[in-house]
FIKENU-71191 format. One record per residue (C-alpha): residue number from 1; x, y, z. Coordinates in steps of 0.1 Angstrom, whole numbers. Layout:
N
  resi     c1     c2     c3
   NUM      X      Y      Z
...
//
This chain:
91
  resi     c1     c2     c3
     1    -32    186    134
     2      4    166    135
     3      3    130    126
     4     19    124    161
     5    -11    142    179
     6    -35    124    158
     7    -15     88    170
     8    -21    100    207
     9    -59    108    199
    10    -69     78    179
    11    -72     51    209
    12   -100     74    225
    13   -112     79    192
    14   -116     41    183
    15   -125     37    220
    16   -154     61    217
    17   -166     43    186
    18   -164     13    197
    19   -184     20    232
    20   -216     31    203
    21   -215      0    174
    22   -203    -30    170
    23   -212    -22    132
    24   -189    -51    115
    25   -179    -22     87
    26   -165      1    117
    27   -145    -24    133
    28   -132    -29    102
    29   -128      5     94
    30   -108     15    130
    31    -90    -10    122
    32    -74     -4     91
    33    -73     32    101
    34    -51     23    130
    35    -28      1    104
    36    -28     28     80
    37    -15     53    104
    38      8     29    118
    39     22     25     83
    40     24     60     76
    41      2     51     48
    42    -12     85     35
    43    -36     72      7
    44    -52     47     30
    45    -53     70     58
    46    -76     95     39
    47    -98     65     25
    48   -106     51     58
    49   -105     82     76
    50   -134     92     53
    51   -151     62     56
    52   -153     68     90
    53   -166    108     87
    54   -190     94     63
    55   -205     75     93
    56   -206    100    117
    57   -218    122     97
    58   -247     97     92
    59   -246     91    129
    60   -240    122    150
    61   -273    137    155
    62   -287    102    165
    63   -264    105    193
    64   -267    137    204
    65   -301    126    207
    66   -299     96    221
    67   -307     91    258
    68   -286     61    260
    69   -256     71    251
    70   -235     85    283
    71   -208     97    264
    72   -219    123    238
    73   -194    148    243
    74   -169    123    236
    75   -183    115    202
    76   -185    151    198
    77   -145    154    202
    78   -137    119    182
    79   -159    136    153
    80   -137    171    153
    81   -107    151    160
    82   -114    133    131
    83   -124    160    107
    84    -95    181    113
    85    -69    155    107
    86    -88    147     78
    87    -83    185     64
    88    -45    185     77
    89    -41    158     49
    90    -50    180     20
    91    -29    213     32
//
């Protein structure tokens, strides 16, 4: 995945997260991710952008099973979205 399409994905992404936890660490962590892309900051980038994996992966089975949350299929995306960027980085 471009950088660019990553840009165009990551307000849903944050969006999505955001709509879940208002976990102080993942506000902070969208946040800096957003900066970090902004700044075409490649080292932070990966840091936060694995911060971030690190959670869902902690994270994504409680919502799939989750009968509150409406959006699942979202965080399904925002997850893949994230992991491929992440493996864009290293290639």
């Amino acid at each position: 995945m471009q950088r660019q399409e990553f840009i165009i994905e990551l307000g849903g992404i944050i969006g999505t997260i955001h709509t879940y936890t208002r976990n102080p660490f993942m506000i902070g962590y969208t946040k800096e991710l957003k900066k970090a892309i902004r700044q075409n900051d490649p080292e932070t980038t990966k840091l936060v952008l694995d911060k971030v994996i690190d959670w869902y992966n902690e994270e994504i089975d409680k919502i799939a099973n989750d009968d509150y949350v409406f959006n699942k299929n979202m965080h399904k995306k925002a997850y893949d979205i994230l992991l491929e960027y992440r493996e864009s980085l290293d290639s």
